[in-house]
C-alpha angles and dihedrals in degrees: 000000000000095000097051080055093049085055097043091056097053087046085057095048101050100030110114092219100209087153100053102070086091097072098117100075127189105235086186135346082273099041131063126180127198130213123208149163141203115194117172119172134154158108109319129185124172107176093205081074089062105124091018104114096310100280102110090133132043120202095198131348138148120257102173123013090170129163136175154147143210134215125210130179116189093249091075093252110132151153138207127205122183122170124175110220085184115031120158099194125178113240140152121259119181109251099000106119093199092061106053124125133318086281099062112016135146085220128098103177121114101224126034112243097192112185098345119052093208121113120186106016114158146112121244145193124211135176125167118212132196087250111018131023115218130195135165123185125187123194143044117344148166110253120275097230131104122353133342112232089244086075100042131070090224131077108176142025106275088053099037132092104251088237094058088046094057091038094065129048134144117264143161136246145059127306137181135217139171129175151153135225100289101021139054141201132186127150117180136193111208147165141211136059111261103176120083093219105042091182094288104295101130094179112174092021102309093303109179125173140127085240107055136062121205090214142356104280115127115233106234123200128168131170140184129193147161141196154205106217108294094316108076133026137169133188142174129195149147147219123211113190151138139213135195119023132268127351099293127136128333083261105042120029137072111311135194114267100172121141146179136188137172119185137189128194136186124191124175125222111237114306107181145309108286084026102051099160148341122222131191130171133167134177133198117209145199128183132185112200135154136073109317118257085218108046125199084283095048085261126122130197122268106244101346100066123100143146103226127209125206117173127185157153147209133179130192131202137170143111145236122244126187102014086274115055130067119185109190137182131207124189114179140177129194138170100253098204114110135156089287103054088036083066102032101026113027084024084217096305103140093203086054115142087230086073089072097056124108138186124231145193153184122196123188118198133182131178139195125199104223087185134319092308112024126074127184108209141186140183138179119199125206115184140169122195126145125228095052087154104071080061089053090245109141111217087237086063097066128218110232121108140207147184150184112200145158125214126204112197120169 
């Protein structure tokens, strides 16, 4: 199996794919589907696996085997459908050294799947007005927040700021949105958990998937933005939230999962031949995490309890030369306290000095168009957090990462 994927995968990559222009089809004169595909393989190395099995570096795996396709009738009506044949999610497995937490983790997928290895899979509805512009969609989804992987140069998590990692995540529910020309609108009510780690509440036996939601309480996303034509765009939104049931332990009872984000981007229009565009992005985040200080009861827990704030930011810039080649920097900063070092390292002292670290990273990218659907990447990581050790990464076996990778995407 995984070398018939293996061989997919260069197939994929050298093909001239003269036949496959014709992937939009007309099912009548009033519907239209869509085929696509998302393909990403490659050589992989993250230094916090050193000493985990042995399989701190991948010479070639598969990290997204991905296909779909949409519908669309004229009337609006719609609907999207997404699996991942391949996805190499991080998750948490009990006792298994390669799958911790986001820190130290064999996988190198943005989203969690969870049982099913679907990710947007919904129907819609669309319709655009002369004044406003409506949509619904009902099913399962990736978040609203932050921003979509069409405006960002990552696509994973090692790759990935660790804001945007714990922004998005796949979920299941409706959600609403209405706009104009220049502004948007969409709220959601969703269910689910859709992060591995879910800051180490592991309710209901660590019971972790998109589909299924450890208690009753609603998901609520909303999100505002506006834009300039297709060059700037800026949007703020939040999250409210709660995991686990009742107030219970530090590791199993109901926890914090507030957020909010706000994002800028800036895209030029065409500038020259060698210079082709400049783009630059930046997002501000707050997260609330922990065991809640009100329980289900109205009751919190003596000690362990507390709403825990974690508050960061990231910005990307770079540019794109030759009509083939991007070359893009990251620079991020975020609070590293979480439920973990509030119990081993502040032992639950809420003026401990542990509440002032953060962790930071640079991450270089650059890309190469091979032709008009396969990219060569590559990304170094360099990153710098403390308490490596409650992730069982010893401080000799570094903590920077690093890939060289193709995507096919049709």
């Amino acid at each position: 199996m995984k070398n018939s994927a293996f061989v997919c995968f260069v197939l994929l990559t050298f093909v001239q794919f003269s036949d496959l222009h014709a992937y939009t089809l007309d099912l009548t004169e009033s519907a239209r589907v869509r085929f696509f595909g998302d393909f990403i393989g490659g050589y992989f190395s993250d230094e916090a696996l050193k000493a985990s099995s042995g399989r701190e570096t991948q010479y070639f795996k598969m990290s997204r085997g991905l296909l779909g396709f949409e519908v669309e009738h004229e009337s609006g009506f719609g609907g999207l459908f997404e699996y991942n044949f391949m996805p190499d999610e991080p998750k948490r497995v009990d006792g298994n050294a390669v799958y911790n937490d986001y820190y130290k983790n064999y996988g190198t997928e943005l989203l969690y799947y969870g049982d099913f290895k679907a990710r947007n899979v919904y129907a819609f509805w669309r319709r655009e007005g002369r004044i406003l512009d409506l949509g619904a969609r009902a099913g399962r989804m990736v978040s609203i927040l932050g921003f979509e992987e069409d405006e960002v140069p990552f696509w994973g998590r090692l790759d990935s700021p660790h804001a945007h990692f714990r922004t998005k995540e796949i979920l299941n529910g409706v959600s609403l949105a209405v706009g104009t020309s220049w502004m948007r609108l969409e709220g959601a009510l969703l269910s689910g958990r859709g992060r591995p780690d879910s800051d180490y509440n592991w309710y209901l036996d660590g019971q972790t998937d998109p589909n299924t939601k450890g208690n009753n309480t609603p998901i609520v996303e909303a999100e505002a933005s506006v834009n300039w034509q297709e060059y700037i765009r800026l949007s703020a939104g939040f999250r409210r939230n709660k995991t686990g049931s009742a107030a219970g332990t530090l590791f199993n009872g109901k926890h914090n999962d507030n957020r909010l984000v706000a994002t800028a981007r800036f895209q030029s229009g065409r500038l020259g031949r060698y210079l082709n565009s400049v783009l630059l992005l930046g997002q501000i985040s707050h997260f609330e995490d922990g065991l809640t200080e009100r329980g289900v009861q109205g009751n919190g827990t003596p000690i362990e309890s507390n709403n825990i704030e974690k508050d960061g930011w990231f910005v990307t810039g770079g540019a794109r030369f030759f009509d083939r080649a991007g070359f893009y920097i990251t620079y991020e900063e975020l609070d590293r306290i979480d439920p973990l070092v509030w119990k081993e390292i502040a032992n639950f002292q809420r003026d401990h000095p542990a509440f002032d670290s953060v962790e930071r990273s640079t991450i270089l990218q650059a890309e190469l168009d091979l032709n008009q659907w396969t990219q060569l990447i590559a990304f170094y990581r360099f990153m710098d957090f403390d308490f490596q050790e409650l992730s069982g990464i010893r401080r000799m076996d570094g903590l920077d990462k690093m890939a060289l990778v193709l995507r096919v995407r049709f």
